[in-house]
N, C-alpha and C positions, 0 to 999 in steps of 0.2 A: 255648784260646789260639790266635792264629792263626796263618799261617806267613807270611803276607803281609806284609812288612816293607817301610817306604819303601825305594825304592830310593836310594842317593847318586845325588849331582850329574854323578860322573865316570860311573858307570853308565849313569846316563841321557844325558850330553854321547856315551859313548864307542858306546851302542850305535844301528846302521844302523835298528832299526826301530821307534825310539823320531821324535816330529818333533824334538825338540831336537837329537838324535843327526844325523838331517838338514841342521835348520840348523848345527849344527856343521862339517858337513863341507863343505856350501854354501861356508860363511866359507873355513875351510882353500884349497877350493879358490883362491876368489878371493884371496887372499895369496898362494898360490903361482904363479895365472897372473901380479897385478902382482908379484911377485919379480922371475920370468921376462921380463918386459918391460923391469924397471928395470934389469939386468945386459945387455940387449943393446944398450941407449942409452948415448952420452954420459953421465959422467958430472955435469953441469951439465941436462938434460935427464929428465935418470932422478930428480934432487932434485925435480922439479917434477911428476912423477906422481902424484897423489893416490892411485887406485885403479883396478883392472881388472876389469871382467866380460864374459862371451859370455853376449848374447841367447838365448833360442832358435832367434831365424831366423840364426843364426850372426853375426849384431854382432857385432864386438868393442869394448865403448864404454871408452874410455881419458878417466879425470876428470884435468882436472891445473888444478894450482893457481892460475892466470890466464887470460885473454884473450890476452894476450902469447906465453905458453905455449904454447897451442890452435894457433895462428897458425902457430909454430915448427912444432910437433911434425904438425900436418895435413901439410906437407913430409917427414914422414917415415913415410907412411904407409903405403907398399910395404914399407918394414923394420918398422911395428908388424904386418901380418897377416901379415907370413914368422915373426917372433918366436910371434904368436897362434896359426899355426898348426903350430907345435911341442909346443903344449900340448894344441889340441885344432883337429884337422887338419878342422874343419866351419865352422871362420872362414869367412867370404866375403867383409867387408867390415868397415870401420873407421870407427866416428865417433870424432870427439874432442871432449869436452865440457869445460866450465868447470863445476869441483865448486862446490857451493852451498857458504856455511860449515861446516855441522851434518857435513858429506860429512864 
């Protein structure tokens, strides 16, 4: 009999050296950078965040839900990479994008 048994879903979500366990925590991260972003905005502003990631080369790319949006929120780009770099102090700069639908 053997002792190798599948491992669950949470096991493998929950552990570092698993890739799932990775992307797991990837995701995490990036919720809790846009958390962090959406609570330093306006709230009329913070509705229209889609999502947040840092690049590698320290981007910070903020999706948000329009053209109109993008517009606004490029104006407040000094308080998205003070906000970004609260989370992760190797920001350097900030795009703002229009999220696709699927985003």
């Amino acid at each position: 009999m053997s002792r190798n048994r599948p491992k669950s879903l949470s096991e493998l979500i929950g552990s570092a050296e698993s890739d799932l366990g990775r992307l797991a925590a990837r995701a995490r991260a990036k919720i809790g950078l846009t958390d962090h972003i959406r609570a330093g905005l306006a709230p009329a502003l913070a509705a229209e965040v889609v999502h947040c990631s840092l690049e590698d080369d320290g981007t910070l790319i903020v999706r948000v839900a329009g053209p109109e949006w993008a517009a606004r929120l490029r104006f407040e780009s000094e308080r998205l990479l003070t906000l970004g770099r609260e989370c992760h102090p190797g920001a350097v700069q900030v795009r703002v994008r229009v999220a696709h639908p699927t985003d």
